[in-house]
Residue frames as a rotation matrix with the C-alpha (Angstrom) as fourth column:
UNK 1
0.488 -0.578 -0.654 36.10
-0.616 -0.759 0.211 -38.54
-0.618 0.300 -0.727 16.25
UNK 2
-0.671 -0.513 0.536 37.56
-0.077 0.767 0.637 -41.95
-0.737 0.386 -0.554 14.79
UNK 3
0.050 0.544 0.837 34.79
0.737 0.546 -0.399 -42.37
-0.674 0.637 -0.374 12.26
UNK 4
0.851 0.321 -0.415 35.28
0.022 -0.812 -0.583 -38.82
-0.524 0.487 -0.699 11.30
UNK 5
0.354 -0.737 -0.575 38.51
-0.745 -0.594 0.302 -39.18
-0.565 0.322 -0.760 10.26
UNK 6
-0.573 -0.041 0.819 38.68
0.202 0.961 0.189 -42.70
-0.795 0.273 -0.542 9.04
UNK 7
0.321 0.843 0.431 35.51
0.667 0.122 -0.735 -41.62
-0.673 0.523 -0.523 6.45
UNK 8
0.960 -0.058 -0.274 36.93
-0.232 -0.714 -0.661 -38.44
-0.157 0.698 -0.699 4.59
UNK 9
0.406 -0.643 0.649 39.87
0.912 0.335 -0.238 -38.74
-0.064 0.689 0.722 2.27
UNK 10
0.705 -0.187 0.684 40.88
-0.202 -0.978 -0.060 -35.21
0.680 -0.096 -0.727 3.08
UNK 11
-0.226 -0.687 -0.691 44.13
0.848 0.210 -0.486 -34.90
0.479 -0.696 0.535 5.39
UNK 12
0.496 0.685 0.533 43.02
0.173 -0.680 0.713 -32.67
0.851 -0.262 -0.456 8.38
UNK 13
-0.164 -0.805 -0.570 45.77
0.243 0.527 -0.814 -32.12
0.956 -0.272 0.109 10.24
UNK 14
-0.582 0.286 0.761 43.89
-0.489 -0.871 -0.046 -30.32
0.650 -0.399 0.647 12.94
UNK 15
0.650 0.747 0.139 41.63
-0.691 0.504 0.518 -32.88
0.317 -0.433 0.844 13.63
UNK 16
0.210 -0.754 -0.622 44.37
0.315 0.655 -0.687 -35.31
0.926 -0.052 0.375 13.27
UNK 17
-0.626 -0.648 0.435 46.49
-0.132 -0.461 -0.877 -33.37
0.769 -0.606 0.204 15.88
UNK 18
-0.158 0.918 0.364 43.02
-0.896 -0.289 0.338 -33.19
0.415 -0.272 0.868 18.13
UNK 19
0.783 0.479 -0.396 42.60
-0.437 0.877 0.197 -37.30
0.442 0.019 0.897 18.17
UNK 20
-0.114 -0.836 -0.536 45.98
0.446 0.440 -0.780 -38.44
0.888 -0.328 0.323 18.64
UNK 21
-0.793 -0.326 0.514 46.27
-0.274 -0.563 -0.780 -35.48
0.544 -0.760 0.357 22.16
UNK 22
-0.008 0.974 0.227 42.86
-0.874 -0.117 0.471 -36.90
0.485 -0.194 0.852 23.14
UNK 23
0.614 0.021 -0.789 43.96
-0.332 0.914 -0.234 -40.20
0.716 0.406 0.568 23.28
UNK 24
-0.452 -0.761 0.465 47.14
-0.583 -0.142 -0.800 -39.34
0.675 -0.633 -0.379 25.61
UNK 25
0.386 0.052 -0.921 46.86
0.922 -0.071 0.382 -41.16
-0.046 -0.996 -0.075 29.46
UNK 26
-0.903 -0.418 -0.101 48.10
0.430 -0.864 -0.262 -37.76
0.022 -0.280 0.960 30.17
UNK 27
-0.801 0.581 0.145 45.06
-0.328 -0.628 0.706 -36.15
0.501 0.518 0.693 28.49
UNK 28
-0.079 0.818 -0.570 42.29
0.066 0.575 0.816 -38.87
0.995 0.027 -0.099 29.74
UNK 29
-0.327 -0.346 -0.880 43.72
0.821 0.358 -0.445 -38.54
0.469 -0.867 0.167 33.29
UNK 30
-0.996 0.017 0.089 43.17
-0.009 -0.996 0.089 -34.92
0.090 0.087 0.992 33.21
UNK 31
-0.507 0.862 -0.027 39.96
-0.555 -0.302 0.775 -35.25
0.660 0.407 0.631 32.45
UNK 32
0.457 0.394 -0.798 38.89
0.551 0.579 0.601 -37.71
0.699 -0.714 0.047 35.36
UNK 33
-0.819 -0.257 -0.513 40.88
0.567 -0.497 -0.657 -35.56
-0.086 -0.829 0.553 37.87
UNK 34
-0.959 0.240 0.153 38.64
-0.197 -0.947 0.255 -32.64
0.206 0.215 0.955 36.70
UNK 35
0.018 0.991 -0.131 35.25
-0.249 0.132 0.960 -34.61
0.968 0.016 0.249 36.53
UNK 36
-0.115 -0.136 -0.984 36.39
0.848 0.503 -0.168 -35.84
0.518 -0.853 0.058 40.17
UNK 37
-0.875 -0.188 -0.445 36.94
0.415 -0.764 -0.493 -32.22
-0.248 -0.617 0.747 41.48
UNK 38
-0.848 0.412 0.334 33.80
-0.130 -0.772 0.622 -30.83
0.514 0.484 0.708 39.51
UNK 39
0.196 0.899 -0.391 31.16
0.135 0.371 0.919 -33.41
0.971 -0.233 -0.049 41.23
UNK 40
0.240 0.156 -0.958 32.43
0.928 0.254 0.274 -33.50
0.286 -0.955 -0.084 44.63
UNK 41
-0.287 -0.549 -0.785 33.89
0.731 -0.655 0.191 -29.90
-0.619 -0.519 0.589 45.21
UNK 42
-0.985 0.115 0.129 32.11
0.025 -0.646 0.763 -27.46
0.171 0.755 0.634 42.23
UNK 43
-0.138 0.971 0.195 28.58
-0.034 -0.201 0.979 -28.46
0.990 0.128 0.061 42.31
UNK 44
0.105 0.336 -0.936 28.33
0.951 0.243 0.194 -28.38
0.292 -0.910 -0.294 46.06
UNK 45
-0.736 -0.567 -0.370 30.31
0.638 -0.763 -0.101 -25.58
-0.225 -0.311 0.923 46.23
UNK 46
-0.863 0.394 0.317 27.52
0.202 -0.306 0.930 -24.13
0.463 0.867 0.185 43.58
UNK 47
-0.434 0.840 -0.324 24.89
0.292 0.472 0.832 -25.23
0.852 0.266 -0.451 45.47
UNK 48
-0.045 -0.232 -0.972 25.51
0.985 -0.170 -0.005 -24.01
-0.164 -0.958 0.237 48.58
UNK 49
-0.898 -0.151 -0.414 26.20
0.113 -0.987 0.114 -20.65
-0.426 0.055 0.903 47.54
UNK 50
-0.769 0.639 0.037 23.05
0.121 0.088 0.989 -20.86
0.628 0.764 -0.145 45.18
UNK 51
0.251 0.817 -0.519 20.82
0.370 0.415 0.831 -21.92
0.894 -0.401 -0.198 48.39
UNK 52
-0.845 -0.119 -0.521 21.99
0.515 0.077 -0.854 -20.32
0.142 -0.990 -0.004 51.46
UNK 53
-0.896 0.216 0.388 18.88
-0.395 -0.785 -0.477 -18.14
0.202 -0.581 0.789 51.66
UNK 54
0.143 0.984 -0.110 16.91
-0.580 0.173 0.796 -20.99
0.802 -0.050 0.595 51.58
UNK 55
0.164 -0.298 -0.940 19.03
0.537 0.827 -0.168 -22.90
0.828 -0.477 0.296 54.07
UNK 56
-0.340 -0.005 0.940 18.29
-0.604 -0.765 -0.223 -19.98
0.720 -0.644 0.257 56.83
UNK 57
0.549 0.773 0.317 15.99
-0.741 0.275 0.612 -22.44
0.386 -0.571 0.724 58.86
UNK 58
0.723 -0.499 -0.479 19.46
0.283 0.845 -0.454 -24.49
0.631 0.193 0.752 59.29
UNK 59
0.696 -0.660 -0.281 21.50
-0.139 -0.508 0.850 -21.91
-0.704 -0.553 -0.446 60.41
UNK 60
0.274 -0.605 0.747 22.94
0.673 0.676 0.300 -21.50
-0.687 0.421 0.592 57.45
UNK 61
0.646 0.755 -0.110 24.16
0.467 -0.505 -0.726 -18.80
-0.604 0.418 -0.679 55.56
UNK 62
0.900 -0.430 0.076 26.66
-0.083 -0.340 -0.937 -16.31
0.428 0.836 -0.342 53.39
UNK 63
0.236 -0.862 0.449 29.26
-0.904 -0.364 -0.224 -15.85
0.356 -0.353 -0.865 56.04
UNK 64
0.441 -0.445 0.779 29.18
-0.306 0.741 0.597 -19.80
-0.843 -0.502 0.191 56.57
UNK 65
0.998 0.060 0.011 30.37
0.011 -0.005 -1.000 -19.71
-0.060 0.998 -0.005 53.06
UNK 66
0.197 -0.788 0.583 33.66
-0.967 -0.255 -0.017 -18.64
0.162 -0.561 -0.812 54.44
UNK 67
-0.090 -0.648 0.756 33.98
-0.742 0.551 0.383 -22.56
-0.665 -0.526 -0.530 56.16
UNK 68
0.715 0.198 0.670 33.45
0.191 0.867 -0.461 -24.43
-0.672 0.458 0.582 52.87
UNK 69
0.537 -0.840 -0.078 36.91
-0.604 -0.318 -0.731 -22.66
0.589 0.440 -0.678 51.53
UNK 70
-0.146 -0.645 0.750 38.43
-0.967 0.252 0.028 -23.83
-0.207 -0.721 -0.661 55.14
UNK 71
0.350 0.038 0.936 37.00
-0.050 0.999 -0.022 -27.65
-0.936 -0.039 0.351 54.84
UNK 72
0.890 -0.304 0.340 38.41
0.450 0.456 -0.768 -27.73
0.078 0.837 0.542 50.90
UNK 73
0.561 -0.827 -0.046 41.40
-0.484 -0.282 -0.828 -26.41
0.672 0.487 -0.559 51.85
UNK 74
0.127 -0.348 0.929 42.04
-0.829 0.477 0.292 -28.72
-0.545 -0.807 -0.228 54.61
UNK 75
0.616 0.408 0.674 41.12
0.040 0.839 -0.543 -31.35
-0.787 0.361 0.500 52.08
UNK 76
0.854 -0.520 -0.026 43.91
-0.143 -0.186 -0.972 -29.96
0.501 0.833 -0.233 49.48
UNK 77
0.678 -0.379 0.630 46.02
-0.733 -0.407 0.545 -30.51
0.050 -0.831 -0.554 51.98
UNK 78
0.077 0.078 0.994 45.97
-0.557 0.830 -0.022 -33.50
-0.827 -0.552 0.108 52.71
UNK 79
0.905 0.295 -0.307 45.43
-0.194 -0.358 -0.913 -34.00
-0.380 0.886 -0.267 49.38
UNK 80
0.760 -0.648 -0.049 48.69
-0.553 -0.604 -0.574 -32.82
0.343 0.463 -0.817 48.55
UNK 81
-0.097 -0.493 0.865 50.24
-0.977 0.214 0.012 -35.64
-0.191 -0.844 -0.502 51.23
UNK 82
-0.562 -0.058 0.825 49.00
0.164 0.970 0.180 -38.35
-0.811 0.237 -0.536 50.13
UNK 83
-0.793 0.066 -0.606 47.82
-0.601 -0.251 0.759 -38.04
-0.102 0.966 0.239 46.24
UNK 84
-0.971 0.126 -0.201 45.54
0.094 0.982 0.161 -41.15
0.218 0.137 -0.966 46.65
UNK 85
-0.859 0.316 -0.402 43.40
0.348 -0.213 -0.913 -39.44
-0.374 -0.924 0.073 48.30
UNK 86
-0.479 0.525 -0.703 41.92
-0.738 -0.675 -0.001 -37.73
-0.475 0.518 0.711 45.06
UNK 87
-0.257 0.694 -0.673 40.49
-0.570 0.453 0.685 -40.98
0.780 0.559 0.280 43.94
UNK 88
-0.928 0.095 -0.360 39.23
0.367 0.397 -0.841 -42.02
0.063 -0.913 -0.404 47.24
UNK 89
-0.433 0.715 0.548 35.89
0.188 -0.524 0.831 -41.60
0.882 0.463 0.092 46.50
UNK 90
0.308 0.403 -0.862 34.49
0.930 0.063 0.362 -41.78
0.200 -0.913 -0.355 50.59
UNK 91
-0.603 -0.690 -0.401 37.33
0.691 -0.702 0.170 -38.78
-0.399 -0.174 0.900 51.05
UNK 92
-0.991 -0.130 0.025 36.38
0.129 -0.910 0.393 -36.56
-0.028 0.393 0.919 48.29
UNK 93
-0.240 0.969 0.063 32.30
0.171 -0.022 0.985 -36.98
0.956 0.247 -0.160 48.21
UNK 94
0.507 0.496 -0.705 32.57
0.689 0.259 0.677 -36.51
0.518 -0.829 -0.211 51.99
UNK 95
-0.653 -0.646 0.395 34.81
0.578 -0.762 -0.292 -32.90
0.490 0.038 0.871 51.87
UNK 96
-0.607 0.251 0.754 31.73
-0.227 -0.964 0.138 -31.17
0.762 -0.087 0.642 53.01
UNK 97
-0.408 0.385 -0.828 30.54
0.257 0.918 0.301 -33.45
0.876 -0.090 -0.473 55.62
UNK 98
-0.910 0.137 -0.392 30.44
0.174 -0.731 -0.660 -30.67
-0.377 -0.668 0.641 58.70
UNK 99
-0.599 0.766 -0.232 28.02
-0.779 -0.625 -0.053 -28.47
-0.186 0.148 0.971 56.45
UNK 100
-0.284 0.649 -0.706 25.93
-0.153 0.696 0.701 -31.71
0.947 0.307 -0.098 55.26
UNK 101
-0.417 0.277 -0.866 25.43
0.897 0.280 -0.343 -32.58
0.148 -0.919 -0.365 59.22
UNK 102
-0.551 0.242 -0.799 24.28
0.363 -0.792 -0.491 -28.82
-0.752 -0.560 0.349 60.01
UNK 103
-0.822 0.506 -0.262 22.23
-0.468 -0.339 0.816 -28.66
0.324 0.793 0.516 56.50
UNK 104
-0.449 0.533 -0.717 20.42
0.208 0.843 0.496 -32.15
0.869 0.073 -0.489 57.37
């Protein structure tokens, strides 16, 4: 986005406005909370729902769907107690660790 706006001789105040909010620690933080919550708590989540009818031979299925709300909301919890927790990567990559033992 720097080269784009550095190169044209046009004032774009849009883009302008765009770079500078991008730039924030406000903004950048944001964006590492989010990629944190998407890998460890989205694509499982995803995946899980995606796969319980192949994960029958586990004992696994829709209505255990139900305790991967209960184990991330125990984990917001806590969470919510001690903030640190959300970059604790062992914590948050290990939220579903019940269903990972009874998948495996």
């Amino acid at each position: 986005l720097n080269w784009r706006l550095s190169g044209t001789s046009a004032d774009n105040a849009l883009m302008r406005s765009l770079f500078i909010s991008l730039q924030s620690v406000e903004m950048i933080a944001q964006m590492r909370v989010l990629a944190i919550l998407h890998i460890s708590i989205c694509i499982p989540t995803r995946w899980l729902a995606g796969n319980c009818q192949e994960l029958k031979d586990a004992d696994f299925g829709v209505f255990d769907m139900g305790r991967t709300v209960d184990l991330m909301e125990s984990a917001f919890e806590k969470i919510a107690l001690d903030g640190s927790l959300l970059l604790d990567e062992e914590f948050m990559m290990n939220t579903f660790e019940p269903i990972m033992t009874k998948v495996n």
